[in-house]
DRENLUMVO-756998 format. One record per residue (C-alpha): residue in three letters; x, z, y. Coordinates in steps of 0.001 Angstrom, whole numbers, plus 500000, padded with zeros to 6 digits. Last residue first. Layout:
<atoms>
+-----+--------+--------+--------+
|  aa |     px |     pz |     py |
+-----+--------+--------+--------+
| Ala |      X |      Z |      Y |
...
+-----+--------+--------+--------+
</atoms>
This chain:
<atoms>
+-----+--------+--------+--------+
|  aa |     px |     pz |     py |
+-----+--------+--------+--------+
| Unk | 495142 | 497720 | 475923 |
| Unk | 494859 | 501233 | 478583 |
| Unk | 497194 | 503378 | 476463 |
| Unk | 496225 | 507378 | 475906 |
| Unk | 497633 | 510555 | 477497 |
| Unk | 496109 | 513536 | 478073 |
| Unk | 497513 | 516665 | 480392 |
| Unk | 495847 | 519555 | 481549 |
| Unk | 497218 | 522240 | 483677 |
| Unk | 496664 | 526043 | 484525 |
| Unk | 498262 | 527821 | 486675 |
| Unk | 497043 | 531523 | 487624 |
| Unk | 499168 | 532952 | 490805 |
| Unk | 499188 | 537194 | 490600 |
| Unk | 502601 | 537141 | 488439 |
| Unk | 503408 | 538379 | 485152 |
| Unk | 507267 | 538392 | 483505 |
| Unk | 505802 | 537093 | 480068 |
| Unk | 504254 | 533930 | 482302 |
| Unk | 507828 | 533142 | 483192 |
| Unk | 508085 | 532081 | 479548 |
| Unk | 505130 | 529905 | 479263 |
| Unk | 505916 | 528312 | 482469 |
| Unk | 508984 | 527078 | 481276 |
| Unk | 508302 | 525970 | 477915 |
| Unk | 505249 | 523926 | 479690 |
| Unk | 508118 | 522254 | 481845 |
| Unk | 509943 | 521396 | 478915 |
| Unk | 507066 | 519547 | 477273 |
| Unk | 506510 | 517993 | 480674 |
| Unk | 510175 | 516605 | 480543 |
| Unk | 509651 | 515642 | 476371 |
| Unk | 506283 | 513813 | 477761 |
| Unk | 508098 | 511820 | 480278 |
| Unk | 510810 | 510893 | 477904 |
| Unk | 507789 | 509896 | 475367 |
| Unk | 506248 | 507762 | 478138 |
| Unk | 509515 | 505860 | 479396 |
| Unk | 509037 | 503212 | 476678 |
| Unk | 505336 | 502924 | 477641 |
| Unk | 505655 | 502397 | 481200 |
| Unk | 503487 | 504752 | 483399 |
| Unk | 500063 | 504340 | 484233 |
| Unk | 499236 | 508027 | 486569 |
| Unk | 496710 | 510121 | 486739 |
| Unk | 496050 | 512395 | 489489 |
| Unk | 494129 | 515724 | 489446 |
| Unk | 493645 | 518571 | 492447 |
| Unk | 492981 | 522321 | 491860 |
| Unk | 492152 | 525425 | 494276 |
| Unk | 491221 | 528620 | 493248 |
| Unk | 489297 | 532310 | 493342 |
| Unk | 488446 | 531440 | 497115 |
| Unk | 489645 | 534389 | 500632 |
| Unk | 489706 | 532215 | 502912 |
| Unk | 493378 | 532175 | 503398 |
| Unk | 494029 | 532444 | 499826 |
| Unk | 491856 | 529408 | 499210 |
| Unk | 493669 | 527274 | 502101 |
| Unk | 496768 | 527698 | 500541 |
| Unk | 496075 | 526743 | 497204 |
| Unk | 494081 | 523835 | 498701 |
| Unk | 497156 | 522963 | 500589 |
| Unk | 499562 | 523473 | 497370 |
| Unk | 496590 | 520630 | 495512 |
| Unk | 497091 | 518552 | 498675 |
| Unk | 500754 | 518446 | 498506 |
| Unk | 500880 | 517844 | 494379 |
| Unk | 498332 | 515028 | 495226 |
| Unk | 500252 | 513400 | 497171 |
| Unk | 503269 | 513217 | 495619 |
| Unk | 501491 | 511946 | 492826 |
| Unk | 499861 | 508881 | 495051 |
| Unk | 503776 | 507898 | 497081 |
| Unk | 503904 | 505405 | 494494 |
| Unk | 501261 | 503512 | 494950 |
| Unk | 498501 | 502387 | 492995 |
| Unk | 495200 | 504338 | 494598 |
| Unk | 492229 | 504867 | 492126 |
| Unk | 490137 | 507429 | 493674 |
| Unk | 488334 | 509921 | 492143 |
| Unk | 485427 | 512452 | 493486 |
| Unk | 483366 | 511805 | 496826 |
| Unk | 484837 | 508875 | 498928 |
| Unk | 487342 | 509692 | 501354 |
| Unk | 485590 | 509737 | 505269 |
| Unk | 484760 | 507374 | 508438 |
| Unk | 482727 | 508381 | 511117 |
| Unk | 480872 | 505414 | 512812 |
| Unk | 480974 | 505034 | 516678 |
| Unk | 478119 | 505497 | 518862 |
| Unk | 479812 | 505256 | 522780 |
| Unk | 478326 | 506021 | 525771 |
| Unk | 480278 | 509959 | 525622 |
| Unk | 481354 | 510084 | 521845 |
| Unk | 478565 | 509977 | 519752 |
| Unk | 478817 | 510144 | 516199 |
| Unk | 477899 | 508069 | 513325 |
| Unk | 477333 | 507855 | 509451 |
| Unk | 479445 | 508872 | 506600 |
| Unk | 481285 | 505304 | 506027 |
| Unk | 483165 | 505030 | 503193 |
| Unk | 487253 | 504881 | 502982 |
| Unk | 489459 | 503968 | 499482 |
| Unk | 486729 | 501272 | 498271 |
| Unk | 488691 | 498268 | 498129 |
| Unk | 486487 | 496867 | 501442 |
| Unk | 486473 | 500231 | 502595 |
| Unk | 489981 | 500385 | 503249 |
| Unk | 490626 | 496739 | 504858 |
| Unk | 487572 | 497887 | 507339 |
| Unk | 489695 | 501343 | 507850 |
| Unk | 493246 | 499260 | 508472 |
| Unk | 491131 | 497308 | 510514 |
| Unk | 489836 | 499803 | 512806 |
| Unk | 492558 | 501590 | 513034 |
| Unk | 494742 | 498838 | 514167 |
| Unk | 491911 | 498104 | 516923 |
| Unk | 492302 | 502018 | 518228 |
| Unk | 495624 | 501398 | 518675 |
| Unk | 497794 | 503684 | 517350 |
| Unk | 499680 | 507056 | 517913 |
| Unk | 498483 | 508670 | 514339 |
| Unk | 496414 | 511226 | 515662 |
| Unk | 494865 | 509520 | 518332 |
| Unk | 494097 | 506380 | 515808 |
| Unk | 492266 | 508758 | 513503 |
| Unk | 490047 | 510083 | 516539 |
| Unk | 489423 | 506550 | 517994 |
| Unk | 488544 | 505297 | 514495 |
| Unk | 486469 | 508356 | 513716 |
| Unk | 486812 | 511314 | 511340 |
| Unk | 485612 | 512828 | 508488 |
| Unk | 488012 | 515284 | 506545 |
| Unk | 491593 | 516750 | 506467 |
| Unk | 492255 | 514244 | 504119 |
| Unk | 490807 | 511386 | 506672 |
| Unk | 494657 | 510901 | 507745 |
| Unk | 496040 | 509955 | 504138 |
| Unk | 493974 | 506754 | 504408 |
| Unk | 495125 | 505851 | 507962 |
| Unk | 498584 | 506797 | 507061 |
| Unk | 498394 | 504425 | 503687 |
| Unk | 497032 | 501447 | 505806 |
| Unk | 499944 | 501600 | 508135 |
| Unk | 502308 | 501668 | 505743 |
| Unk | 501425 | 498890 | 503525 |
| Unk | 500000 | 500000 | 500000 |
+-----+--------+--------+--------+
</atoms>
């Protein structure tokens, strides 16, 4: 995903927002916004949420679809692992049992079993600090399957 269109994207994490709004945020024009959003919603990564009015304006409020999105780039599981540590963050600070965010990723099959030796590893890991207690619960879920 260009540049452009992945900060407009990553911008409506922190919720809804309008062209004029995202495009204040990011330093842009207005008009790049605009398109980067229509180029989004065309593939499905931004919907519409309605309107707001902003002095004689109406513009439309943009936001992240509801539940998965598919995005193919590489910056995707980095990502998530900094919105899943925001959610943890933001729970604590309102006082929430838990936070948790997913991403799946298509990896190459002759680096899968390498991949799944690292996260075997990493289980091993966890399962032994979890002897020394703590007062953070993590739990995690993996599956893996081919797509043929």
């Amino acid at each position: 995903m260009e540049e452009g269109l992945w900060r407009t994207f990553t911008s409506l994490l922190d919720g809804p927002s309008t062209a004029r709004a995202v495009a204040t945020r990011l330093g842009r024009p207005v008009a790049t916004i605009v398109r980067n959003l229509n180029h989004l919603q065309e593939h499905g990564l931004v919907c519409e949420t309605g309107t707001d009015r902003v002095g004689h304006h109406i513009e439309r409020v943009y936001r992240l679809p509801e539940g998965a999105v598919r995005v193919r780039d590489e910056r995707a599981l980095g990502l998530a692992f900094h919105e899943t540590e925001r959610g943890l963050t933001l729970a604590a600070y309102n006082g929430l049992p838990s936070a948790a965010g997913m991403v799946s990723v298509c990896v190459p099959r002759e680096r899968a079993a390498g991949i799944m030796d690292r996260l075997q590893a990493l289980r091993e890991e966890i399962e032994n600090l979890q002897q020394e207690g703590g007062d953070v619960k993590l739990s995690f879920f993996l599956a893996g399957w081919t797509e043929d």
